[in-house]
Structures are given as structure tokens and as C-alpha cells.
C-alpha positions, 0 to 999 in steps of 0.5 A: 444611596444606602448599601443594603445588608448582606447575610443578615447583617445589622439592618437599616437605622433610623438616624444619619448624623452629619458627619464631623470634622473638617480642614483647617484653614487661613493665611498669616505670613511667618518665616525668618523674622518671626524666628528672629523675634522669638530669639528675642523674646527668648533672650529677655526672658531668660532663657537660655541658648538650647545648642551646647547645653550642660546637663543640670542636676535634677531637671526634667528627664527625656521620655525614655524607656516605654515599651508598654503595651496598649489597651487590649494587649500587642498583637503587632510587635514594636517595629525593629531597627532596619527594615526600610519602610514605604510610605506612611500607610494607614491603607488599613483602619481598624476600631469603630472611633477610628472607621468613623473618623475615616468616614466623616473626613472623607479625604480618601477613598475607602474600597472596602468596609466590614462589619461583623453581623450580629453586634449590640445596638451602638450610637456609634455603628448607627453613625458608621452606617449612615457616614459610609451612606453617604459616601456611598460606601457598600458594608460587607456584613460578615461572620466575625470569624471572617473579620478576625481573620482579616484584622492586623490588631487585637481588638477591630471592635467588629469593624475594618476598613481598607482605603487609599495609602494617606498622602506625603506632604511636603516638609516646606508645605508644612512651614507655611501657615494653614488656610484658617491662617494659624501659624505652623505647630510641628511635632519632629519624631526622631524614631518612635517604633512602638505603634502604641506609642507613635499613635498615642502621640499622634492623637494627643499632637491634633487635640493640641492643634498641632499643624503638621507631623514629621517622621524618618521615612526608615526606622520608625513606625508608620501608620500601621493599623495598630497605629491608626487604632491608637490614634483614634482618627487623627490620621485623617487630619494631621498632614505628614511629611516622610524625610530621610533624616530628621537632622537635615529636616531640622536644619531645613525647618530652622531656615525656613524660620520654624524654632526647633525645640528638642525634649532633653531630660537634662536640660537646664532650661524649662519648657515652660519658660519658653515663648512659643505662643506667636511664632512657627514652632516644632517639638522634637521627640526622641525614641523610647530607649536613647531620646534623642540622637546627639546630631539630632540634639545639636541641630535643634534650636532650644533643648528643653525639659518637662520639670518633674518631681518624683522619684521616677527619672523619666516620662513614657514618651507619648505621655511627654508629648502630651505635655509639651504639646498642650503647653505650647497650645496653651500659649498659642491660644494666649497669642490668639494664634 
């Protein structure tokens, strides 16, 4: 059923692509003994013990110290130490690739969606239009001064879109494989407050194939429309689990036979020098000031550096996300997993 325009909005289009994406899927046991092995792997490969490392002179830093502005400025300041969030939210999408992939995944339910009126022709409107046809979801075509005042970001590109709050999932769901049978991937982000940042790394983690997001429920950005933004989609297929403290989440993963592998700028052992291609794994991130926390660190099975050879001490964070991310992706697909 196709929503009729309202106030002489961009009108019908010819074409309806079909929509992208999908769940991922399978079932491959993991656990202890896959831990186990990699531990093994570890040891004769050289790598060395991550608990209790010295700091080495010239290793890779930690990403640190980025409170850079994304494209198109920051409306939505960086969250502040103290206020207690609720949920994950992302119950607000702005930007045309972000409502798009809000449509195609069809995984919430949207209740409204604006379009400004009078908008250049675009391949990716025509897509938003036929996506939200399909999901029989009404467009409000409205004055862009409207939609300005309905946005939370600098730049909606004419679209916004309000749907159901995304849902928590278990931490423990997480360490199980996915139904297509891949072995768990996390990313642990020990308090990322900048939105740019946590959605910059949350798009870079599902490109990398990343099967599961862990955030602090209380300082920490969540899925703020700003975040949604940045992400560009990617809230609409990476599973995410609130905890209450990323040291006990960590302590829980490492028993459910997940490696923790925490980003330390002075650690001796390189990130590419571990084998992480065949076992359950999760990257633990630090903040953007101070990395990593020191419980945080001691819980983590291996500490790790990105090598670096510059002049610059450090990494912006998403950036060093990034890397790791796509390294062990790298070794993953070498394992076929």
C-alpha cells in the first residue's frame, strides 16, 4: 500500500528496490575449550601473558584524547560523567543511509517518518519511499522548517524517522554463536561519550563482522540520534547488551570462554601477533581521555597494542577500533569462520 503524499510533497516514484540486509545466522558450539585451545595457540606463538604487563618503550599507544567533531559540526555535545542513562534508545533516526537501513532491516516498528517537501530527485529517497511502501509506513511530507524543528542533529539531510527503542539482549546470548553459525566477535566499550566516536565504532565493528556490542548502562553514550547517524545503519544489525560494569561483564565473558582482549597503547605484545581467527573473542575499547580504566585492564585476558611509527602518541578511538576490528576479521576469514 503506497502512503499517499500530503501537501505536495515529492510525489509517487516508478521504482521499488528490494530492501537490503538480513540476520545473520548458524550454530557452531564454542565455550571453554575453544579458550582453552587459543591460550595454547597463544603460548607457542610467543605471545605473551596480557595480565600484569609492564609498559614497553615505543609500542603502540591506546586511543586516546579525540573529542573531534564529526562531519557536519556537533549539535549534540559529548555525554558528561553522571547522568544515568535508560536504555539503549535509538528510538529517533536522522539521515537518509540511516532511515533507509531503519527500513530495509524491518526489525522495529517505525510510527513516524518525515520527509521535507521539495527535495532534489535522489536514488536513495526513491529507495526510502518504496521501503517505507512496503512496510506500509505512512511519509509526512512536510516544510523543512518543520522538520528542522523536529531534529536533534545538524544535519537530517530532510528525513527523520521515530521507531520502537532497540531492544537489550543478553550478555550470555551474546557468547552463543549466531544462527549462520560464526563464532562470537564482541566489542566491549569501556565509556566512549562522544557520539561521533561510539557511532563511527559501531559502524566500522558490523562492517568487520562484529557479532555482538557491549556498552556500560551509565556513563557512556548510547544510541542518541546523533549516533544513529554516524552509524549509518548499523544499529539495525549489531545486537547490544547494557551491563553495569564492564569489569564483572568481563569477568562474566572470560567464563563463558570468550578471550577478552583489552587496546593498551603500552603493551609489549602486538595485536597482530595474537591468534584470534578460530576462537570466541571480544576487543575491549577504552574512553577517549584515560583508555582503558586499571580494573578494566586487569580483568582482560591479553592487553594488546596497535604498532605505530609516527610521531603522534596515539589513535583517535574510533579509528583504533577500526584496525583491530578489521585484523581480527582478517584472521577470522583465514579460519573460515
Amino acid at each position: 500500500m503506497s502512503a499517499a503524499p500530503a501537501g505536495g510533497g515529492r510525489g509517487k516514484r516508478s521504482r521499488a528496490p528490494a530492501p537490503k540486509g538480513g540476520a545473520r545466522g548458524g550454530s557452531k558450539p564454542t565455550g571453554r575449550e575453544a579458550k582453552a585451545a587459543w591460550m595454547k595457540a597463544k603460548d607457542a606463538s610467543g605471545g605473551r601473558g596480557g595480565k600484569g604487563v609492564s609498559p614497553a618503550k615505543g609500542a603502540g599507544r591506546a586511543p586516546v584524547n579525540d573529542r573531534g567533531r564529526g562531519p557536519g559540526g556537533a549539535k549534540e555535545a559529548p555525554v558528561r560523567r553522571g547522568p544515568k542513562n535508560v536504555g539503549l534508545g535509538g528510538d529517533q533516526v536522522e539521515g537518509r543511509q540511516a532511515v533507509r537501513e531503519l527500513l530495509s532491516a524491518g526489525r522495529r516498528p517505525i510510527t513516524t517518518l518525515l520527509m521535507a517537501e521539495g527535495m532534489d530527485a535522489a536514488e536513495i529517497l526513491d529507495d526510502i519511499e518504496a521501503l517505507a511502501a512496503k512496510r506500509r509506513v505512512k511519509v509526512e511530507y512536510v516544510s523543512r522548517k518543520r522538520l528542522d524543528a523536529a531534529t536533534r542533529t545538524d544535519g537530517s539531510q530532510g528525513v527523520v524517522a521515530l521507531a520502537r527503542q532497540i531492544e537489550e539482549t543478553a550478555l550470555d546470548d551474546l557468547c552463543q554463536p549466531t544462527k549462520r553459525g560464526r563464532v562470537p566477535f564482541l566489542l566491549v566499550l569501556d565509556g566512549i561519550t562522544d557520539p561521533h566516536n561510539l557511532g563511527a565504532v559501531l559502524r566500522s565493528a558490523e562492517c568487520a563482522g562484529v557479532t555482538g556490542i557491549v556498552l556500560p548502562r551509565h556513563r557512556s553514550a548510547h544510541l542518541s540520534p546523533t549516533v544513529a547517524k554516524v552509524a549509518a545503519g548499523a544499529v539495525e544489525y549489531l545486537p547490544m547488551a547494557l551491563v553495569a560494569g564492564i569489569p564483572t561483564a568481563l569477568q562474566q565473558l572470560s567464563a563463558l570462554g570468550v578471550v577478552t582482549v583489552g587496546l593498551v597503547g603500552e603493551a609489549p605484545t602486538s595485536l597482530y601477533d595474537l591468534p584470534l581467527g578460530d576462537q570466541p573473542v571480544a576487543l575491549v575499547l577504552g574512553s577517549e581521555g584515560s583508555g582503558l580504566a586499571a580494573l578494566t585492564r586487569r580483568r582482560c585476558d591479553e592487553l594488546a597494542a596497535i604498532p605505530q611509527h609516527g610521531t603522534l602518541s596515539s589513535l583517535n578511538v574510533a579509528t583504533a577500533g577500526a584496525i583491530a576490528c578489521f585484523d581480527v576479521s582478517r584472521q577470522r576469514s583465514a579460519a573460515g569462520n
